[in-house]
N, C-alpha and C positions, 0 to 999 in steps of 0.2 A: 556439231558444226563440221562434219565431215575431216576429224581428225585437226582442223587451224583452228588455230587460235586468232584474237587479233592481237594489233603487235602492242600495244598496253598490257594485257592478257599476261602475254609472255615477258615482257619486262616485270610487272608484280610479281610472276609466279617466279621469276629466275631470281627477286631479290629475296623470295620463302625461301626456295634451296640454298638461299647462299652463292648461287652464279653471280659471273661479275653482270652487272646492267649494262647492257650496251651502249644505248643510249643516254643512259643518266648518267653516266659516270659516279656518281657516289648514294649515296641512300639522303643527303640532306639535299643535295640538286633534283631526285626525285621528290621531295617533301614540297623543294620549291614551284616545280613544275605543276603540282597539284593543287596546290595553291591557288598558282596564276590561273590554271585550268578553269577551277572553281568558280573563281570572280569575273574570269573572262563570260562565265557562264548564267552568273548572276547580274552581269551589267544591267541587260535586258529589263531586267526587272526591279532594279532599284533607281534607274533613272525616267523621269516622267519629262514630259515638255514643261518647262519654267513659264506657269502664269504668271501675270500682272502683279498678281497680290505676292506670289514669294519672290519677284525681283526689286521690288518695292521692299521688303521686309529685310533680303540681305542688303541693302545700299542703306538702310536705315542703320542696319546692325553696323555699317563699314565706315558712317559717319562718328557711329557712336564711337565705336574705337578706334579713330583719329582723333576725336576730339579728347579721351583717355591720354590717349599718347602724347599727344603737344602738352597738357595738365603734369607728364613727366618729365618732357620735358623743361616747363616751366618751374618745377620744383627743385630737377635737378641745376638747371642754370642759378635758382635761388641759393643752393646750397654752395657751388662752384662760389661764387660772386660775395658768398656770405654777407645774402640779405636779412634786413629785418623781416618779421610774417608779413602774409599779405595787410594791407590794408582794406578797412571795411570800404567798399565803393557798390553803387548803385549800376546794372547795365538794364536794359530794355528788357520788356517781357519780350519772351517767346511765346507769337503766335500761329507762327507756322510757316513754312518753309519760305515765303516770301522774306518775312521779317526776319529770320534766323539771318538767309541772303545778304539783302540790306545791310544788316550788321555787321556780319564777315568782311563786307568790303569797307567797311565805316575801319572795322578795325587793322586790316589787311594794310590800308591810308595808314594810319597812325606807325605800324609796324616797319614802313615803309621813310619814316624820317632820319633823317642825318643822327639825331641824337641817338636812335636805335639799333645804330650798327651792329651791336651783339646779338641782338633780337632777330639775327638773320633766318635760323633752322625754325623758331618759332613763325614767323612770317612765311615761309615757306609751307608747314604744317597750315596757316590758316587761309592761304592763298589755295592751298592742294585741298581742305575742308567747304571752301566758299565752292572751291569745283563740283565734288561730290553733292554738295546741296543743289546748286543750280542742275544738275544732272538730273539727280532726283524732280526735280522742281518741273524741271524739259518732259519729264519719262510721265507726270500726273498733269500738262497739263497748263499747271500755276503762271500765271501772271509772271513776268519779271522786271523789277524794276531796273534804275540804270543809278551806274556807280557813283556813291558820292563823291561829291568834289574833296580834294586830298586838301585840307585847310595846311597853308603855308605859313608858319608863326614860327618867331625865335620863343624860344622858349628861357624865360629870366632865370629858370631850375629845374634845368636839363635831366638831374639827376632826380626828382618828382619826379617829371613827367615820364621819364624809363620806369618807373616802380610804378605808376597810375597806368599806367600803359600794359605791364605785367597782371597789373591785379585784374585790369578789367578784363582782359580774355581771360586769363583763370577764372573770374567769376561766371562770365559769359558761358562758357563751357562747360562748368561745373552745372549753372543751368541748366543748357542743352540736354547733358547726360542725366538731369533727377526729371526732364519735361520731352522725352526721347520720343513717346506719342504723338507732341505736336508734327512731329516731321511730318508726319501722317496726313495730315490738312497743308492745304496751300495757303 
């Protein structure tokens, strides 16, 4: 190449001799640079346009693991609060992202009571979950229905109704997470 080098070239070969790198200032900021080089170089090729089906598949996976995470936090508030276990309670099947919806706001209501003031970062986690669902629900399509009415009642046993209140999104969730497929269907 008519005596030049290019100037990569010469910075490799001057870190064989032992020269100082000009550029790189150290042989591990050359390691980094190669590196970046590399990936910079492979972007190309490891990123495709995001179809239907894998933006659908990650919101599913993002549902999954919020509703994971509220189920921690629910266990963790349990242990704080030093509750009894959950209690056995029944919640609606899961049939598909409609109903899942519905639910979330059924429950969102409930989370949403005077008696459940502590129940706030859960309420929050299920209000941020009813979003991701309806998202999903927007992104395929689905039906949506409209929010339940938030049922106004003193409650005779306030502190019931916080533990029923607990159990049923635990249960609900735990659902969700073993029936993760249905998200799949409207």
């Amino acid at each position: 190449m008519n005596g030049c080098r290019s100037n990569s070239q010469g910075l490799l070969e001057g870190k064989k001799e032992g020269k100082d790198a000009r550029f790189l200032g150290s042989e591990k900021n050359g390691m980094l640079l190669t590196l970046v080089y590399a990936s910079f170089l492979a972007l190309p090729a490891c990123t495709s346009p995001a179809t239907k089906g894998n933006v659908i598949q990650i919101q599913v996976h993002n549902i999954v693991n919020l509703a994971q995470m509220t189920i921690t936090h629910i266990r963790k508030l349990r242990t704080q609060l030093l509750m009894a276990p959950p209690i056995e309670i029944t919640t609606p099947p899961i049939k598909g992202l409609s109903s899942v919806s519905h639910y979330l706001k059924h429950l969102d209501n409930e989370l949403q009571s005077p008696v459940t003031d502590l129940l706030s970062q859960i309420q929050a986690d299920v209000s941020s979950l009813d979003g991701k669902v309806q998202s999903l629900g927007s992104l395929m399509n689905c039906p949506s229905q409209p929010r339940p009415t938030a049922e106004v009642t003193r409650f005779l046993f306030p502190d019931s109704h916080y533990y029923r209140t607990i159990a049923k999104v635990e249960h609900y969730l735990e659902n969700l997470h073993l029936n993760r497929e249905k998200l799949k269907v409207c």
